[in-house]
C-alpha positions as CSV (number, residue, x, y, z in Angstrom):
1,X,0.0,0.0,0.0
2,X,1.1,2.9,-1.1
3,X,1.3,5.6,1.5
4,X,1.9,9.7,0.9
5,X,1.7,11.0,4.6
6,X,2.6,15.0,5.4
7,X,2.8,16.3,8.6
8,X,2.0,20.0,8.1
9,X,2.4,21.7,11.7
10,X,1.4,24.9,10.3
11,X,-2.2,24.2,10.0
12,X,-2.2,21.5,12.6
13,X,-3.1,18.8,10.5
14,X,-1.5,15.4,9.2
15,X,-2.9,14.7,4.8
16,X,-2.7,10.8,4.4
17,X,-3.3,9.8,1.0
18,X,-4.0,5.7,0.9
19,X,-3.6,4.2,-2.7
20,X,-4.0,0.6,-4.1
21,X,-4.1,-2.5,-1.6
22,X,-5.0,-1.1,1.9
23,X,-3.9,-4.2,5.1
24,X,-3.9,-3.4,9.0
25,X,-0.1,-4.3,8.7
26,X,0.6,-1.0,6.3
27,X,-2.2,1.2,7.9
28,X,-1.0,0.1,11.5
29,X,2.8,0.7,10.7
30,X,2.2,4.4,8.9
31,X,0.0,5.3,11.4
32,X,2.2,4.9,14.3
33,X,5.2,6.1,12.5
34,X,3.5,8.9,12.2
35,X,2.7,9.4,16.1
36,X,6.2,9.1,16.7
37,X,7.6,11.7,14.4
38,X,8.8,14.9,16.4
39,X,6.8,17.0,14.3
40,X,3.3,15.4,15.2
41,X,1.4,16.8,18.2
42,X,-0.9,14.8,19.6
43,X,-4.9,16.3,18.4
44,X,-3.8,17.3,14.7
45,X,-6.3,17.1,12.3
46,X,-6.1,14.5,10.0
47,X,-7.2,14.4,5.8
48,X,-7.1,11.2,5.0
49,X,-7.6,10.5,0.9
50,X,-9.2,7.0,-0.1
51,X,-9.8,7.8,-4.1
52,X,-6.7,5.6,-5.0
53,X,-7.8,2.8,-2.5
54,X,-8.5,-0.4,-4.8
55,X,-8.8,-3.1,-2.4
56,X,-9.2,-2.4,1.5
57,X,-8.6,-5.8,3.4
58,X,-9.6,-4.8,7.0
59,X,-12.1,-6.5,8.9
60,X,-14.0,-6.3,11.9
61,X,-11.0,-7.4,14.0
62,X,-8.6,-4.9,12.6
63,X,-10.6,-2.0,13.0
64,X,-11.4,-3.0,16.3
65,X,-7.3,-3.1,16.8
66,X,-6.9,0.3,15.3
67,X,-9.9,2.1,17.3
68,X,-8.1,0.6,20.6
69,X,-5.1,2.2,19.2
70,X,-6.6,5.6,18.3
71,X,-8.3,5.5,21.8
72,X,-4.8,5.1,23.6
73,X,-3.2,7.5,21.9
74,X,-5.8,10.5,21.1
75,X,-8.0,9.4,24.3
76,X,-6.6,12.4,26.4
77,X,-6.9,14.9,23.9
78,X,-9.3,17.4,25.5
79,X,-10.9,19.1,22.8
80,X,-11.3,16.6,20.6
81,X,-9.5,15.8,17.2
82,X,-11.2,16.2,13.7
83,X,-10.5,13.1,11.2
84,X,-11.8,14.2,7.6
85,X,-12.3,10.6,5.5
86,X,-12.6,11.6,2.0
87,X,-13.2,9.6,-1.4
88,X,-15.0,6.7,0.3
89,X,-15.8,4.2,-2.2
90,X,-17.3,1.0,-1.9
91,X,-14.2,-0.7,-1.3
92,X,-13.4,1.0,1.5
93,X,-16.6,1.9,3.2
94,X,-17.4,-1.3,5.2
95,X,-14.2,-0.5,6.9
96,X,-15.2,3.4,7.5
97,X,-18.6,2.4,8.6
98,X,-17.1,0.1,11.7
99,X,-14.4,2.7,12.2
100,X,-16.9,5.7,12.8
101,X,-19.1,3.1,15.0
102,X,-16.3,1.6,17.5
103,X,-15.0,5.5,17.5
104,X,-18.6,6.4,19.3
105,X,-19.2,3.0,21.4
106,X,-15.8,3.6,22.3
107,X,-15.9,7.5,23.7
108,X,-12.9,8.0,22.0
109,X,-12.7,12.1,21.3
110,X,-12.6,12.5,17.8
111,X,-15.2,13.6,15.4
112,X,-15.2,11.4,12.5
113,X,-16.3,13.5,9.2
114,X,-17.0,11.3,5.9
115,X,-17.1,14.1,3.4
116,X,-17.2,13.7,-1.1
117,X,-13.6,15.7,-1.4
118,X,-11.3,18.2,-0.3
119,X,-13.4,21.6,-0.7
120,X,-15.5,20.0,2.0
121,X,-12.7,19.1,4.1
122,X,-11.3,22.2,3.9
123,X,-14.3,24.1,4.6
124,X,-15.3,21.2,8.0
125,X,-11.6,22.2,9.4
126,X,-11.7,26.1,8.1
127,X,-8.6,25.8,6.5
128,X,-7.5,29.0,4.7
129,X,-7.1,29.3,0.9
130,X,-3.2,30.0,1.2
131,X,-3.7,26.7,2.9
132,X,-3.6,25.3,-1.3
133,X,0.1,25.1,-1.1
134,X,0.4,22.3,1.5
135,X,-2.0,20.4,-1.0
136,X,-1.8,18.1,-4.4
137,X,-2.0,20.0,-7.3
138,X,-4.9,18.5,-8.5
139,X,-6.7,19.8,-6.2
140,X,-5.8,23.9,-6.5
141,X,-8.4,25.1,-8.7
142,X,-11.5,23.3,-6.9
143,X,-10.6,23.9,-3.6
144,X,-10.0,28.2,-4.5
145,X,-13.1,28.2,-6.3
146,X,-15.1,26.4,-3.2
147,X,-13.5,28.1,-0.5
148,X,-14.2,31.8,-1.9
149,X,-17.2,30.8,-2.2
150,X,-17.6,29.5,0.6
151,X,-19.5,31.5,3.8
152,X,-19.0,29.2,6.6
153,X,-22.3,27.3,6.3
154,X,-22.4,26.1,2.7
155,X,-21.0,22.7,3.7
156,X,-22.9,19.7,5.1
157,X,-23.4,18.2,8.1
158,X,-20.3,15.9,9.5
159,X,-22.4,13.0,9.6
160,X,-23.4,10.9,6.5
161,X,-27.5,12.6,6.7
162,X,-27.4,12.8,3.1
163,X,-27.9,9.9,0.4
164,X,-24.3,9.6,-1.2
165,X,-23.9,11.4,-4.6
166,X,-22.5,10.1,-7.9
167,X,-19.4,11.5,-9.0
168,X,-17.1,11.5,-11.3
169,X,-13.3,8.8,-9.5
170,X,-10.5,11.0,-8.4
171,X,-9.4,13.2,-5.7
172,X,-11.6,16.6,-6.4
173,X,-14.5,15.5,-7.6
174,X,-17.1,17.3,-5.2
175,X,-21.2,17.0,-6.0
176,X,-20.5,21.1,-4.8
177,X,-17.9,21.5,-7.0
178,X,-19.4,19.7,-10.0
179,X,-22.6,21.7,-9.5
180,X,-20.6,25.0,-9.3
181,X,-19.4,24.3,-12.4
182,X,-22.5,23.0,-14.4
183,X,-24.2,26.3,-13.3
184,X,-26.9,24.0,-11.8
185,X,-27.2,23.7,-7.7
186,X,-28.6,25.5,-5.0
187,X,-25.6,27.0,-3.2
């Protein structure tokens, strides 16, 4: 698996992007790696970019493993920490699903936001545009023309309330964005 992980202290937040053949051996080993690098503080925010994903072997068991993890290590974060999944597919949504449910059963203080792409993470954490730079280029355009747009309240709930849209694969394809553009959409 694939793994393109940035620690970016100055927004307080860790991008992840996952691609091709995702096992609780790789996702365990990056994710800790990353806890221990001097540069993480404990609470960052976290974008973590499943478009590339194309086969997610994690069960039950696994996810189970990692929430215990994630509850040891971000348990005694006060305020809470924001995790932004983005690009959920049907490979790895099973997986997502159990994560966001042990995550509640199991108190553990982070608030778990399944969101289409990046203009809607930036828009849950209130990233800044100059933010852009810390980001794939891919990504520049969509997320400048969603976030001057944007006036704090144009974005969705955290919480999957809303029947999933069909989009076009790939990291920036957001039912906002795409509407933007097609002139259609009630934003």
């Amino acid at each position: 698996m694939p793994v393109s992980l940035t620690i970016i202290p100055e927004l307080n937040l860790v991008h992840i992007i996952y691609s091709g053949q995702v096992t609780p051996k790789e996702l365990f080993e990056e994710t800790q790696a990353c806890y221990r690098r001097p540069e993480y503080r404990s609470g960052m925010a976290e974008i973590s970019d499943f478009f590339q994903v194309t086969s997610f072997e994690i069960g039950y068991d696994e996810v189970h493993e990692f929430t215990t993890r994630s509850q040891k290590f971000h348990g005694g974060v006060e305020t809470g920490m924001d995790i932004c999944l983005i690009g959920s597919t049907k490979v790895s949504e099973p997986a997502i699903l159990m994560y966001e449910s042990m995550i509640a059963a199991k108190e553990i203080p982070i608030r778990l936001h399944v969101l289409p792409g990046y203009p809607e993470a930036f828009a849950v954490l209130n990233l800044p545009e100059d933010s852009l730079k810390y980001f794939p280029e891919t990504c520049h355009t969509e997320i400048s023309s969603c976030t001057r747009r944007r006036s704090g309240s144009d974005h969705r709930s955290s919480r999957r309330d809303t029947a999933p849209e069909v989009h076009p694969p790939g990291p920036c394809h957001s039912p906002r964005f795409l509407s933007a553009r097609s002139g259609s959409g009630s934003h």
